[in-house]
N, C-alpha and C positions, 0 to 999 in steps of 0.2 A: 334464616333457617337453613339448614347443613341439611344436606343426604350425599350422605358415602354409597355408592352401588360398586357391588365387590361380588363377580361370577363366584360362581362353585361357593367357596369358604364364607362368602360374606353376603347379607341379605341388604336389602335398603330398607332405614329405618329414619323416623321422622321424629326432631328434635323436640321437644318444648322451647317455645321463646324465654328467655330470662327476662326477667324484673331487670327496670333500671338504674343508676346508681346514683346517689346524692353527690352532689360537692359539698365542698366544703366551709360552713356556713358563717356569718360577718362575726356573730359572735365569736367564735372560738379566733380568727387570724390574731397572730401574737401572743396565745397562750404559751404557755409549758408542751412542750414535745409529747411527756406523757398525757396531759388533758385532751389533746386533738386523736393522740392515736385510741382513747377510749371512746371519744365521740365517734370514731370510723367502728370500731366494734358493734357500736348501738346502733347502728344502719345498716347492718347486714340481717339482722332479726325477719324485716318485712319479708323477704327472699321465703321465709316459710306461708302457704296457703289455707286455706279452709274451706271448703266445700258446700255453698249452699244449692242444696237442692230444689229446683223449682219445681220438678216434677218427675213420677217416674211414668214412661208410657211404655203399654204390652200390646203388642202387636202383635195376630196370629197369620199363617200364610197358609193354607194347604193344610191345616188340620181336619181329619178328619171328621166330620160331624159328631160322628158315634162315640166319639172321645173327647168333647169338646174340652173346652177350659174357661175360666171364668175371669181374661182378662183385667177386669178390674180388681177382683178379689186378689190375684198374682200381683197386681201394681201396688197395690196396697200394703200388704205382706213384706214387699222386699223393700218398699219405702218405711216399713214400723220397723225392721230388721235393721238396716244402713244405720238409722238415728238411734237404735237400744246401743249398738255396735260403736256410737258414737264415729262414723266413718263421715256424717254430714251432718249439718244442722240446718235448720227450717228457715233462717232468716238472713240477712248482712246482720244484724240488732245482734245475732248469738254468737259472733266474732268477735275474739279475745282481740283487744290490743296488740300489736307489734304483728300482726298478721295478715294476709292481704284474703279480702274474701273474692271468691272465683264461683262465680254464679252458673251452676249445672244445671243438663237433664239427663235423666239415664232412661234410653231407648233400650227393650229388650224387644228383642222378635222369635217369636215360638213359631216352627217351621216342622211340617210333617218329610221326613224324606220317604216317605211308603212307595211311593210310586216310580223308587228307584230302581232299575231290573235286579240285582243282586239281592237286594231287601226282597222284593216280593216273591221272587226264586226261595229264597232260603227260608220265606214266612214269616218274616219278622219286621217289626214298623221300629223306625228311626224317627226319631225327633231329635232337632237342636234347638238349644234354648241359648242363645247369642247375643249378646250387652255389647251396648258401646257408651260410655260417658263423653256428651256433648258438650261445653261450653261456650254458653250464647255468645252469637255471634262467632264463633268459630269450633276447633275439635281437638279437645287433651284424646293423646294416646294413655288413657285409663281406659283399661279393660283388658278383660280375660285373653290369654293369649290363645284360648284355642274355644271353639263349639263346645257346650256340654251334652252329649248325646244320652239318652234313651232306648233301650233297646227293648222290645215286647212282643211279643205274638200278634200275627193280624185276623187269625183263623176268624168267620163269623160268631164261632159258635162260646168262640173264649171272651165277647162282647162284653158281658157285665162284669168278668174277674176283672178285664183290661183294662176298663174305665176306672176302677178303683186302682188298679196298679198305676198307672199313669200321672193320676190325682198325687199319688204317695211319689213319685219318680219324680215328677214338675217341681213338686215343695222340695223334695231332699234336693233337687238341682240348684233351686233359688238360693236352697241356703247355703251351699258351695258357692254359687255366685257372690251371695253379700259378704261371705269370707275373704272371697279372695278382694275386692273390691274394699272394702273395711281398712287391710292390711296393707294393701297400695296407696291407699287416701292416709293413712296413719303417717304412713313415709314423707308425703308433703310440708308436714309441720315436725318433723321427726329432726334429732341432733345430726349433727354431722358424723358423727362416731356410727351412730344407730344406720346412719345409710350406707355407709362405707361399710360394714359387719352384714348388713343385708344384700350386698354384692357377692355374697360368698355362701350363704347358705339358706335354707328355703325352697322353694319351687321354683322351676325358671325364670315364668311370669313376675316372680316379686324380684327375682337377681335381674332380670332386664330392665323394671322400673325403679328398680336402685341405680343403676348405671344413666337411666335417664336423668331422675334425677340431679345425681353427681352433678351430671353437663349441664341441668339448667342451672346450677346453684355456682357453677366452675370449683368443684372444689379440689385444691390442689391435691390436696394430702389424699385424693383418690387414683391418683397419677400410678403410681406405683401398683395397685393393685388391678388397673385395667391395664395396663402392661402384661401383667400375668395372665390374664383373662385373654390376649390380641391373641394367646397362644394355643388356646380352646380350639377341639374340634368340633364342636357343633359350632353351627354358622352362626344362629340367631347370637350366639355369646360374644363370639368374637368381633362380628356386624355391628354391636351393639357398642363394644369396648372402642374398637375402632373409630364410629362416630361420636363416641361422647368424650374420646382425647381428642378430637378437632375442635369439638365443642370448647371445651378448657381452655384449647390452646399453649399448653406446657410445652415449651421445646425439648424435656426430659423426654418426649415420644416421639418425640424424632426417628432418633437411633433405630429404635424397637419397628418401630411401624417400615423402617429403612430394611430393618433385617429380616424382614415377612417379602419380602420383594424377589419373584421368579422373572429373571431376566428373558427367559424364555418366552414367557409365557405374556405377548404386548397388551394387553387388558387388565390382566391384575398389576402390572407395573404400572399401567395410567391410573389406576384407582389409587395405588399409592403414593403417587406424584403430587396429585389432588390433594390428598390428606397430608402430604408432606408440605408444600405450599400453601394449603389455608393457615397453617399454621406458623410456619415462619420460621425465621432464624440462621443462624451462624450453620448449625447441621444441615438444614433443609436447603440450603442456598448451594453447599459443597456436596448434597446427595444429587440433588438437580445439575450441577456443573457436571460430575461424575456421569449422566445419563445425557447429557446435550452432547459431550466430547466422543464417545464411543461407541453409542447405542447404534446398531444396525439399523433400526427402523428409523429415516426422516421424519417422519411425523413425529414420532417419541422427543427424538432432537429437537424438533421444533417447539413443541410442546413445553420440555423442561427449559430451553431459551428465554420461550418466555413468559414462564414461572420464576426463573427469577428475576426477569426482569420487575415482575410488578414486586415480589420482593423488594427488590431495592428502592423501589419507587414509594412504597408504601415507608420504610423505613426511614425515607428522605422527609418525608413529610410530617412526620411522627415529631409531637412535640419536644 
């Protein structure tokens, strides 16, 4: 697992592990060129997932009494929604072929922010309704990138309109949630075309889990478009692009991620040193010499020394 940390411009974001990859099998040695290169075609299929959901849990924190919610009814709801949505299915048994099933829970937590001073100043009760998708045994980054918030009056006397507002405000959130949620689990078992085209337009949340994507699947022919993307000014884009061309490991990113590099500025130079040396290669060996030979800062020098030391180290060993 990769994490790039990049001040200012660049967020730290956490990779998906990739599937692993077959060799190549007794049958096929000695075929025809074209028969082996269609048998490697039909092994990249598993790479897509499918989502069984084992369960959804609602959790409430600090809601107020007087507005309760009825936890299970909400759990209920967003698990018949996810499955109408077709975003998950109930079992491994309901996994198509050629897919790899990834056994979920989806944790939401309903949380009152009322008793925050500027809410109670201003008279109005905040609630967020916050998903995360777990899978057992460990945690996909699926899920919303941001709190769905709530906003309503807390006055006593507006009690029973607000209880029924809230009721209506919880459901309209749920269902923004299994939208968004539906639309990012779509992308797991989605073409390669379709994720590459989802890098570019949509909501952040669904351009950042395309871009994860890409990295977990390595796909090349996304190279290019997060190139474009290193050049974004919002962080979480360019954070995102950044890490998922290390992912890849294209040395076509080289360059690019070379010419984001503020020689001034010794921090975001070491972050791209990093991202330059996970990666490797002919560029990244002479962008690293270029920074051992000149760089002001000893530590930098030493740094990119030996960066490519293990470059070449690793190169040697390389079948």
């Amino acid at each position: 697992m990769i994490s790039i940390l990049r001040p200012h411009r660049i967020s730290a974001l956490t990779l998906l592990v990739g599937c692993g990859k077959s060799g190549e099998s007794e049958e096929n040695k000695g075929k025809a060129a074209l028969e082996i290169t269609t048998f490697k075609v039909k092994i990249k299929q598993p790479e897509a997932k499918r989502l069984v959901l084992r369960q959804v849990l609602v959790r409430k924190t600090s809601v107020d009494p007087r507005w309760d919610v009825d936890a299970t009814k909400l759990a209920a709801k967003i698990e018949a929604s996810l499955q109408q949505m077709n975003a998950v299915v109930a079992t491994a048994d309901d996994v198509a072929a050629g897919y790899t099933a990834v056994r979920v829970e989806l944790q939401v937590n309903l949380r009152s922010l009322v008793d925050l001073p500027s809410a109670r100043a201003e008279g109005r009760m905040v609630v967020a309704l916050e998903a995360s998708v777990f899978v057992i045994g460990g945690k996909m980054n699926l899920e919303p990138s941001s709190a769905i918030m709530v906003e309503l009056p807390i006055s006593d006397k507006e009690v029973p309109e607000v209880a029924q507002l809230l009721q209506i405000a919880i459901s309209d959130a749920a269902n923004r949630l299994t939208e968004s949620l539906a639309a990012q689990s779509g992308l797991l078992r989605a073409s390669q075309e379709t994720i590459i085209d989802a890098m570019s337009k949509g909501d952040q949340s669904l351009r950042v889990w395309a871009m994860q994507v890409a990295a977990e699947r390595k796909l090349g022919d996304a190279v290019v478009p997060l190139i474009s993307i290193l050049q974004s000014s919002n962080e979480e884009m360019s954070g995102q692009a950044m890490t998922s061309l290390v992912a890849i490991g294209d040395p076509r990113a080289v360059s690019a991620l070379a010419g984001l590099a503020d020689f001034k500025d010794y921090e975001e130079l070491a972050t791209i040193m990093e991202a330059v040396s996970a990666i490797g290669g002919t560029d990244a060996v002479e962008f690293l010499e270029f920074v051992a030979s000149g760089h002001p800062s000893e530590d930098l020098r030493k740094r990119a020394s030996q960066s490519v030391e293990r470059i070449e180290r690793a190169e040697r060993v390389m079948p």
